[in-house]
N, C-alpha and C positions, 0 to 999 in steps of 0.2 A: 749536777744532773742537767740532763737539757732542758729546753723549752717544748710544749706539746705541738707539735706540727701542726701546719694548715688551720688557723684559726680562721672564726670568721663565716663557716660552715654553716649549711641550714638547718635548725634542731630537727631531730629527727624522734626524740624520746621526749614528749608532753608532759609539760610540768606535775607534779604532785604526782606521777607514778613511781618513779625511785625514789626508794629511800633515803631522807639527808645522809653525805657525806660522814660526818662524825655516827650516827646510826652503825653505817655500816661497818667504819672501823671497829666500833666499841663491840661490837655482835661476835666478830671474830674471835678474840681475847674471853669471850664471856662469854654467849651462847652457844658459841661453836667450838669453845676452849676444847672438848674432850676430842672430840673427831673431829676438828679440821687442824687447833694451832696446836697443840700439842705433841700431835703427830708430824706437823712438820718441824717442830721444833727434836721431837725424836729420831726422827731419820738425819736433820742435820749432824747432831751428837754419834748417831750410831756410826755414820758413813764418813765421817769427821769432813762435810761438805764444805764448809768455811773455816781456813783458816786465818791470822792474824795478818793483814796487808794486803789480802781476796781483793780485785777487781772485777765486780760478777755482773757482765751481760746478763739480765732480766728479756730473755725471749717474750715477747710479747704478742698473739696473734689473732687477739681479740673475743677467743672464745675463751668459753669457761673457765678451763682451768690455768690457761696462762696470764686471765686475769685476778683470781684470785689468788697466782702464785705470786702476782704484783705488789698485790696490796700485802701478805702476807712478807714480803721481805722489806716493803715500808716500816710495818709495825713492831719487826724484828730490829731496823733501823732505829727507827722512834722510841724502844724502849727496852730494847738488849745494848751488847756494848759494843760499840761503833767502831768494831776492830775491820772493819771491810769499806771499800766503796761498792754504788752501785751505778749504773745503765741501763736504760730501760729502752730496747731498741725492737720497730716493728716494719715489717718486709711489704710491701705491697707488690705479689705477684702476676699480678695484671687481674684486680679485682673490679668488678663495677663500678663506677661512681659512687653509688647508692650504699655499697657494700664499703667502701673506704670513707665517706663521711660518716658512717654508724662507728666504725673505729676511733675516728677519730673522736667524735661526740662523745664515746666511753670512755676514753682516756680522759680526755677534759675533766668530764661529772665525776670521773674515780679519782683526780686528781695523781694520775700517770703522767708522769713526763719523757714521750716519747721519742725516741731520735726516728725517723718515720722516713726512710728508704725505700726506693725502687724496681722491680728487676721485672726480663719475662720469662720467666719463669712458667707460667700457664700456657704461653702461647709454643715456648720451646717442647716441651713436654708434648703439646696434644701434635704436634709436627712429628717427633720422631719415637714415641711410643705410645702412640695410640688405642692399642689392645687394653697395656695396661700401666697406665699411666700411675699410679700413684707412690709406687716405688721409687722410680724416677723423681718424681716432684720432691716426696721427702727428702732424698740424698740431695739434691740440688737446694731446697730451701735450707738444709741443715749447714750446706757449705757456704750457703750467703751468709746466714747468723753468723757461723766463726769469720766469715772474713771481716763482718762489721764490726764485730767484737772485738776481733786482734786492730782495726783502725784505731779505736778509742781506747785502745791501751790495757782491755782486759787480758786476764787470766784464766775465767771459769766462764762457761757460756750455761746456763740455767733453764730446764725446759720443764714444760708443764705434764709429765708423763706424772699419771699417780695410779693407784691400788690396782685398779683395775685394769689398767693397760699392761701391767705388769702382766698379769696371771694368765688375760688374755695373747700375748706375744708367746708365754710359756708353752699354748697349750693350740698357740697357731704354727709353731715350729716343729711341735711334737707330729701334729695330725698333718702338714701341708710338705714340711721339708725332711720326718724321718729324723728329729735331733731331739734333743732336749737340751734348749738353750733359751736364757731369759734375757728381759733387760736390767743392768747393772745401773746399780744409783751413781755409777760418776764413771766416766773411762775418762782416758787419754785418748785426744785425736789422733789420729795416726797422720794427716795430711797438712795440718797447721800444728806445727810442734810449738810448745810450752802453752796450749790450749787445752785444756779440760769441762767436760761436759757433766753437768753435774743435775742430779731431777730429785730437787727438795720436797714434792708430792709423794714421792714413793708408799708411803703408806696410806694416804689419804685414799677414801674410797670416793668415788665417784657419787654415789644417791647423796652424801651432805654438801659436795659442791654443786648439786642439781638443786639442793633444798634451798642451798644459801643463798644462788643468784636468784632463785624465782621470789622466794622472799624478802628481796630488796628490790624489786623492780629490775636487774639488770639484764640488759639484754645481750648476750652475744653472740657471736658469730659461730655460724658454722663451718663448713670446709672453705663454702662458696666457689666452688669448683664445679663446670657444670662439664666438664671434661671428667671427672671421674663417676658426674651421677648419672651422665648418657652410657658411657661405656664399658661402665667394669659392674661387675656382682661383688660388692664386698663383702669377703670373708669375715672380718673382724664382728661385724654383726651376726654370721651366724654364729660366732664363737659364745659370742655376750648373751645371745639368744638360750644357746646350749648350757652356758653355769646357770642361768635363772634355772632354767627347768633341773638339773643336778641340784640345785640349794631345794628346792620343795622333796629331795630324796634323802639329800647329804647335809646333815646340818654342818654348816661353816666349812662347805666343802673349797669355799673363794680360797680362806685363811689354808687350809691344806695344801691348797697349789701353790701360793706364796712361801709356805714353812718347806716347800718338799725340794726350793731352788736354794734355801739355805743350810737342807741336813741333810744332804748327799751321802749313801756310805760308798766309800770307793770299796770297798771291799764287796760287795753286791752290783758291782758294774761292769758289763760285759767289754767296754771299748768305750775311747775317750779322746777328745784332740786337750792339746797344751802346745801352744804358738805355734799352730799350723801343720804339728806333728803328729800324726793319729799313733796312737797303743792300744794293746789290749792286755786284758788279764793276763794269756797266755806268756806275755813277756815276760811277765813276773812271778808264776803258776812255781815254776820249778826252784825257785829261791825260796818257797816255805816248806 
């Protein structure tokens, strides 16, 4: 694994506010056993995300959940069986100063060892899509991750998507594009072949990775984008906005939109794409 980039930095996070190091790890395994490692230890098994000889890019981006999916495949290291390597690799897309030594300070204190690369990525985006930049950004930060990835020899690139991003993408597709389509715990890249994307959070929900950083003192990062907080209205927060208000109606209505992208009945489906070829019922209507 590498070294933590940029040492040397100015503290930024004051002594005796986070939690010791061993604290944190051991919380994980023990107090957060049921909803945070458990979980990710079930979506690995279910989605069969690591296989025997895995070289898995550890996407790292300094916020919440890509740091706790950090520590989470340390501990999987440290005390599952060491049939994988890892990488733990993080983008600076033209971030503040201020906002790139907080990174780098978290990785340190969490004991990440970051390979800590650069692009412009912020400044290309607010240049030639302006309106609505953050589409853009993602597809361009996600094809940096795989190209850094496929340098150091990986296989699997690892992102911090969990529970709720899930349900939320479901139910942003459904309402904004007329689809219903989610996102998948692992694909195949299409543009860097023998690359695979794979998102070991998938069942994790969001409120225990909120519980568990503020409970150790960790601080992370947010988008730190001020290109998307000048000019866009994010949808994704009315969406998150919209399941709170539906859970005070629908109990466990989160767990139903998650269950409803794995028990599809095609037989109750009016129309459908499979690799790019749309059908419908009708094609098949007169065969029964």
């Amino acid at each position: 694994m590498g070294k933590v980039a940029g040492s040397g930095c100015d503290r930024l996070i004051p002594e005796g506010e986070r939690a010791p190091l061993q604290e944190i790890e051991r919380s994980i395994i023990t107090k957060y056993k049921r909803q945070i490692w458990s979980k990710f230890l079930t979506a690995i098994n279910d989605f069969h995300l690591i296989e025997d000889g895995d070289k898995i890019a550890v996407a790292v981006s300094g916020g919440k959940d890509s740091t706790i999916m950090a520590k989470l495949f340390q501990e999987l290291y440290h005390h599952g069986k060491r049939n994988f390597a890892l990488e733990f690799i993080a983008m600076d897309p033209g971030y503040h100063e201020d906002i790139r030594k907080l990174l780098l300070e978290n990785c340190r204190q969490l004991n990440i060892p970051i390979h800590l690369f650069e692009s412009d990525i912020f400044k290309i985006v607010d240049h030639i899509a302006q309106d609505y930049p953050c589409y853009l950004c993602a597809k361009m930060r996600r094809g940096a991750l795989y190209a850094k990835a496929r340098e150091l020899g990986c296989n699997k690139l690892a992102l911090g998507h969990h529970f709720n991003d899930v349900i939320e993408t479901t139910l942003l597709n459904m309402f904004y594009t007329g689809c219903f389509k989610t996102m998948l715990p692992k694909l195949r890249s299409t543009n860097f072949k023998g690359l695979e994307l794979i998102r070991p959070l998938y069942y994790i929900e969001e409120q225990y990775i909120e519980k568990f950083t503020q409970e150790h003192g960790i601080w992370p990062l947010n988008c730190a984008c001020m290109v998307a907080a000048e000019k866009t209205a994010n949808k994704r927060y009315e969406i998150k906005a919209l399941i709170q208000e539906l859970k005070k109606k629908i109990k466990n209505v989160d767990h139903f939109i998650m269950k409803s992208a794995q028990n599809v009945n095609m037989d109750c489906i009016v129309g459908w794409q499979r690799e790019g070829k749309k059908h419908s019922y009708l094609d098949f209507y007169q065969e029964e």
